[in-house]
KOLVEXKOL-172520 format. One line per 5 residues: number of its first residue (from 1); their letters; for each residue x, y, z of N, C-alpha, C, CB. Coordinates in steps of 0.2 Angstrom, whole numbers. Glycine has a CB too. Example, Ala and Ser with C-alpha at 12.3 -4.5 7.8 and 13.67 -1.06 7.14 Angstrom:
2
1> as> 66 -28 39 62 -22 39 66 -16 39 57 -22 45; 64 -11 35 68 -5 36 64 0 39 70 -3 29
***
This chain:
63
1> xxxxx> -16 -52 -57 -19 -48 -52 -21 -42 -56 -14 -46 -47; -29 -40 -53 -30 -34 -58 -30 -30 -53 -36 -34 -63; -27 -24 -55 -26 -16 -52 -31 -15 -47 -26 -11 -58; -33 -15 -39 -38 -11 -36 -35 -5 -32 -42 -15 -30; -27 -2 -33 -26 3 -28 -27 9 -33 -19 2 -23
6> xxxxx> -29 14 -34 -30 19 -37 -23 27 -36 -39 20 -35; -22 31 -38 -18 35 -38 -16 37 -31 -21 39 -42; -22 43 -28 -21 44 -24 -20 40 -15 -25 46 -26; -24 35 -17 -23 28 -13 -16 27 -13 -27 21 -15; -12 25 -19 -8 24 -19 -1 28 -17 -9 22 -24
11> xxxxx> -3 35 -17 2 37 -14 3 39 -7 2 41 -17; -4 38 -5 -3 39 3 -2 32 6 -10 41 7; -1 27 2 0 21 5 10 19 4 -6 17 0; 13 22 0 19 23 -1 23 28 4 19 25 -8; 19 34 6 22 38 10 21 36 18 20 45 9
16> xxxxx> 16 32 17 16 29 25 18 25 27 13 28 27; 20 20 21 26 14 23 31 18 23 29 7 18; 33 22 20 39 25 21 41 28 30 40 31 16; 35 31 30 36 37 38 36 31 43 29 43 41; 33 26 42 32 16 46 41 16 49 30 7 37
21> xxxxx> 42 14 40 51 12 39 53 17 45 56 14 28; 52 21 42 59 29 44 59 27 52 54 41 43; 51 27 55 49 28 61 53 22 67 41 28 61; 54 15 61 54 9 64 66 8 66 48 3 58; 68 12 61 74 13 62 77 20 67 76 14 55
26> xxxxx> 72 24 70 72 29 72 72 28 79 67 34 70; 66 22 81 67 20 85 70 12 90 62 22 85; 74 12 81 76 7 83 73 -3 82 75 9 88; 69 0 79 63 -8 81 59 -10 75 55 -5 87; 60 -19 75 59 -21 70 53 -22 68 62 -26 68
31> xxxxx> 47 -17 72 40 -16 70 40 -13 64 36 -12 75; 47 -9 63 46 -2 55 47 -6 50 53 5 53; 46 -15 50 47 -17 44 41 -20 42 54 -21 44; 35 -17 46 28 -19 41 26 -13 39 20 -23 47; 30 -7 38 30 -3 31 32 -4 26 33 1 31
36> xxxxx> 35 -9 25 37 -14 18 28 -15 16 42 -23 20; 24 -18 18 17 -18 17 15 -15 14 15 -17 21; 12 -9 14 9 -2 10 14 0 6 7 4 15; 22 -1 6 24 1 0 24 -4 -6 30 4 2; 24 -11 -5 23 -15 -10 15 -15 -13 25 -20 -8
41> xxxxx> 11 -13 -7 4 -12 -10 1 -6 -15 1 -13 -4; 7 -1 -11 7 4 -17 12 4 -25 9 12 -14; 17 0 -25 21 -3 -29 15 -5 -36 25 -10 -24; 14 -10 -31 11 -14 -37 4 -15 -39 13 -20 -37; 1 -11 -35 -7 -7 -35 -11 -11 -36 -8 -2 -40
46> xxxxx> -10 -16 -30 -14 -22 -29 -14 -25 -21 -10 -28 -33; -21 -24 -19 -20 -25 -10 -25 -31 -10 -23 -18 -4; -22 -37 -7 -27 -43 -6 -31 -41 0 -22 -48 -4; -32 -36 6 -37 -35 8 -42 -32 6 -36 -33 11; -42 -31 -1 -49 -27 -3 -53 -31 -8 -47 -21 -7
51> xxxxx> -50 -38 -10 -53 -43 -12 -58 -48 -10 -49 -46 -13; -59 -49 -4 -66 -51 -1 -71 -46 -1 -66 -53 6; -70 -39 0 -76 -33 2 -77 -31 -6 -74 -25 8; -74 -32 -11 -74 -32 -18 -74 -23 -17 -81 -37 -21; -69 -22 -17 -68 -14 -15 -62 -13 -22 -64 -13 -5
56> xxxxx> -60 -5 -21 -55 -4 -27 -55 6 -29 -59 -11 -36; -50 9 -27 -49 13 -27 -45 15 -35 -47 14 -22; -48 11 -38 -43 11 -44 -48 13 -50 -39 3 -46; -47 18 -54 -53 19 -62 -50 16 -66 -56 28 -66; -51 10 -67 -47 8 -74 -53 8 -79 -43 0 -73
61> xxx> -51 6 -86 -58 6 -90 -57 -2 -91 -57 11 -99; -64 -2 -92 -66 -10 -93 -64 -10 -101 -75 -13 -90; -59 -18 -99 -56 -22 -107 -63 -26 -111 -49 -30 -104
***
């Protein structure tokens, strides 16, 4: 899997699974566990939805 979530992407994508999680135990409700989502997607800085639009917030240098 090569790298498309880039820095910034990646961090808003970690704090918002997180506020997801937080929100989904605050209220109670096992909707907060598709915040797991964005934080694995910022984890490991790889989102299968950006693979068909050939998209990628990531500057890596080409090998």
């Amino acid at each position: 899997m090569k790298p498309n979530v880039g820095g910034i992407d990646r961090i808003l994508r970690i704090l918002a699974g997180i506020a997801i999680l937080g929100a989904g135990f605050y209220f109670k409700s096992w909707l907060g566990l598709i915040g797991i989502v964005p934080i694995l997607t910022g984890i490991f800085r790889f989102c299968p939805a950006y693979l068909p639009f050939g998209l990628s917030s990531c500057k890596l240098k080409d090998e």
